[in-house]
ROMI-946445 format. One record per residue (C-alpha): x, y, z. Coordinates in steps of 0.5 Angstrom, whole numbers, plus 500, padded with zeros to 3 digits. Layout:
REM residues N
XYZ
...
//
This chain:
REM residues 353
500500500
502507498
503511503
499516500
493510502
496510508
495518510
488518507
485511511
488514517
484520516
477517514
478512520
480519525
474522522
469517524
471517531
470524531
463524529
461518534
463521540
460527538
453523537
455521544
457527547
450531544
445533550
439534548
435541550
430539555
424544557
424548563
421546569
416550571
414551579
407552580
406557586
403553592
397558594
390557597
384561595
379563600
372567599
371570606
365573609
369576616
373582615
377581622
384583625
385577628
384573621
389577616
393576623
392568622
392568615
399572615
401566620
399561616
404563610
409564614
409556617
407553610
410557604
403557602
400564599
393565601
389569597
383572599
377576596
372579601
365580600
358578604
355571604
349571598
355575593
360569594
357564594
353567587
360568585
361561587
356558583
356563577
364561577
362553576
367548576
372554573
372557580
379558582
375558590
378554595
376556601
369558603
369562610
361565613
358566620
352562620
351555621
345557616
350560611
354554611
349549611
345553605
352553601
353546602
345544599
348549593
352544592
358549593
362545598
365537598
366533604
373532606
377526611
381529617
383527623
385533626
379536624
374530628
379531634
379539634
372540632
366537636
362533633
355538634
360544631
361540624
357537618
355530618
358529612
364534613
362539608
364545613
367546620
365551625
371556628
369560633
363560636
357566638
352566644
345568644
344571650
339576653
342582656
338587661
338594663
343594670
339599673
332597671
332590671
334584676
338577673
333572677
326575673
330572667
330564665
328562658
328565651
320563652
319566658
321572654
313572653
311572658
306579660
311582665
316584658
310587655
313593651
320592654
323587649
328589643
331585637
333585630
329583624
326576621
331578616
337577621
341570619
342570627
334570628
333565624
337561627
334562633
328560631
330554627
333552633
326552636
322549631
327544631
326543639
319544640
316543633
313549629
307550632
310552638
315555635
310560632
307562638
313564641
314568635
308572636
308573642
316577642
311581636
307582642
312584647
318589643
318595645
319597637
318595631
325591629
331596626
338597628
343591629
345588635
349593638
343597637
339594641
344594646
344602646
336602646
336598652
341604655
337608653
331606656
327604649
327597652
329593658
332587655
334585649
337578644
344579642
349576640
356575645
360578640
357585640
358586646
365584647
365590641
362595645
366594651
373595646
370600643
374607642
367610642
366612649
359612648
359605645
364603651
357605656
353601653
356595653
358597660
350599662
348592660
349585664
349579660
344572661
344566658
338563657
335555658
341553663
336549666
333546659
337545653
342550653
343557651
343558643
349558640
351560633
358559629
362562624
365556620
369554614
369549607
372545602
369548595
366544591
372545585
377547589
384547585
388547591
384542596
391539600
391546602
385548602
385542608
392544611
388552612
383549616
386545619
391551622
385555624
383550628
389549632
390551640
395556637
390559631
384559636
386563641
387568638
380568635
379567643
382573645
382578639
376577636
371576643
368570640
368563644
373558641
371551638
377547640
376543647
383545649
382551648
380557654
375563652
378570654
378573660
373577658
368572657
371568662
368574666
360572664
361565667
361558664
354557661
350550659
351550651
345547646
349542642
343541637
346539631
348545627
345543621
339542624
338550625
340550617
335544615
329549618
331556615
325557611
320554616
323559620
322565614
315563614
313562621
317569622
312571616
306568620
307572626
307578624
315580626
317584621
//
């Protein structure tokens, strides 16, 4: 062989080698790798402190953004059902076990499995199928005029008609979610006959057609329009915490009463939580209400906000504490949702406006 043979064959041989390892050594490019945010959504009727407070301290332990949009219980849940299986809502947060129960009927929420939240949250505080979850807890109590009237003529929410109130009981509307409620709770109780006749004769004794709120109410009482009325516990924690002096004198004017102690128990309303129905977080979702009802999470709904905690390892405020321990109605909440329409119409019949 000549050795121009030679050199050309060494180099074809070479030139080979070459391409091989390039064919070995060729990365192929891959897409890059996108994260997606760990976040959740929550549609929330409360626009308190104490819950950004939590929400904030939520972030900070997990890593998981909460995003909030805030609007009253009809619009969200309209928001919710006008959004359909699109909606990027993973929490739903009300006050009323009312609202929550409806929510659920709407087709709004899903049952969801925790053993965390069965073991923080009673039984009675919950939806049978886990739809929803209370987080803190209201009384509705009687409240009467310190100066005026004596705590032992109080007992019953249906001794409140008796003649002796004639023209001295205030309260809300029949419109009022925390009336229905109220009602409900009767129907469900004592029936709707006997519910109706107690309604009509609240209409009986009000010391004025139905307006205002329950703060309202507590200063006509102060003000000597009426000698009781029927608040909610948190109203009154609101009053005493007030910067306006004038608040602050009526929540002081007035002293508290739980009703039923020696029946059923005092009524008692709730603010609560649930999974939405097309939740795109639903982990997360689960993780939130889990926190919020944690010890830490609900003593701050404890002390900050003036409403009694859910979860049995936790105390009430002192301020709470200070009106005494009370015999709750552990009536299935759901009971007070079930009767909501009975309790509209039988509002109706008995003329309360």
């Amino acid at each position: 062989m000549s050795i121009t043979k030679y050199l050309v064959l060494v180099s074809v041989f070479f030139m080979a080698i070459s391409c091989k390892t390039d064919k070995k050594t060729e990365v192929k490019e891959e897409a890059p790798v996108v994260t997606k945010t760990q976040e959740v959504n929550v549609y929330t009727h409360r626009h308190y402190a104490a819950d950004q407070e939590l929400f904030a301290q939520f972030e900070k332990e997990t890593g998981i953004k909460v995003n909030v949009v805030n609007a009253k219980a009809d619009e969200l849940m309209q928001k919710m059902t006008s959004e359909g299986e699109q909606s990027p809502a993973d929490v739903l947060i009300t006050v009323d076990a009312g609202r929550l129960v409806r929510a659920k009927d709407k087709g709004l929420l899903q049952g969801v499995t925790s053993t965390t939240l069965d073991k923080n949250i009673p039984a009675h505080l919950r939806d049978t199928d886990n739809a929803w979850f209370a987080l803190t807890k209201r009384a509705r109590v009687i409240v009467y005029a310190k100066d005026r009237v004596k705590p032992e003529a109080l007992s019953t929410y249906e001794e409140l008609t008796s003649d002796k109130w004639k023209k001295k009981i205030l309260i809300r509307s029949s419109s009022n979610i925390y009336n229905q409620s109220l009602l409900a709770s009767i129907i469900a109780h004592d029936g709707v006959e006997k519910a109706k006749a107690w309604a009509e004769g609240m209409v009986a004794n009000m010391a004025r057609t139905p307006k205002g709120n329950d703060r309202d109410q507590v200063k006509a009482v102060v003000g000597g329009e009426g000698d009781i009325a029927v608040v909610n516990t948190y109203y009154i924690g609101k009053l005493l915490n007030s910067k306006n002096p004038e608040e602050v004198k009526a929540g002081e004017g007035v002293g508290i009463f739980f009703p039923n102690q020696d029946g059923r128990g005092t009524h008692i309303n709730v603010s609560g939580a649930g999974v939405a129905k097309y939740a795109p977080n639903k982990e997360n979702a689960i993780k939130f209400i889990e926190f919020l009802s944690s010890k830490a999470a609900q003593e701050v709904f404890a002390t900050a906000n003036y409403e009694y905690p859910v979860n049995p390892e936790v105390k009430a405020s002192e301020l709470l504490t200070s009106w005494g321990a009370f015999k709750e109605d552990v009536l299935p909440l759901a009971k007070l949702g079930e009767n909501n329409k009975k309790a509209v119409i039988t509002f109706d019949e008995a003329g309360w406006q």
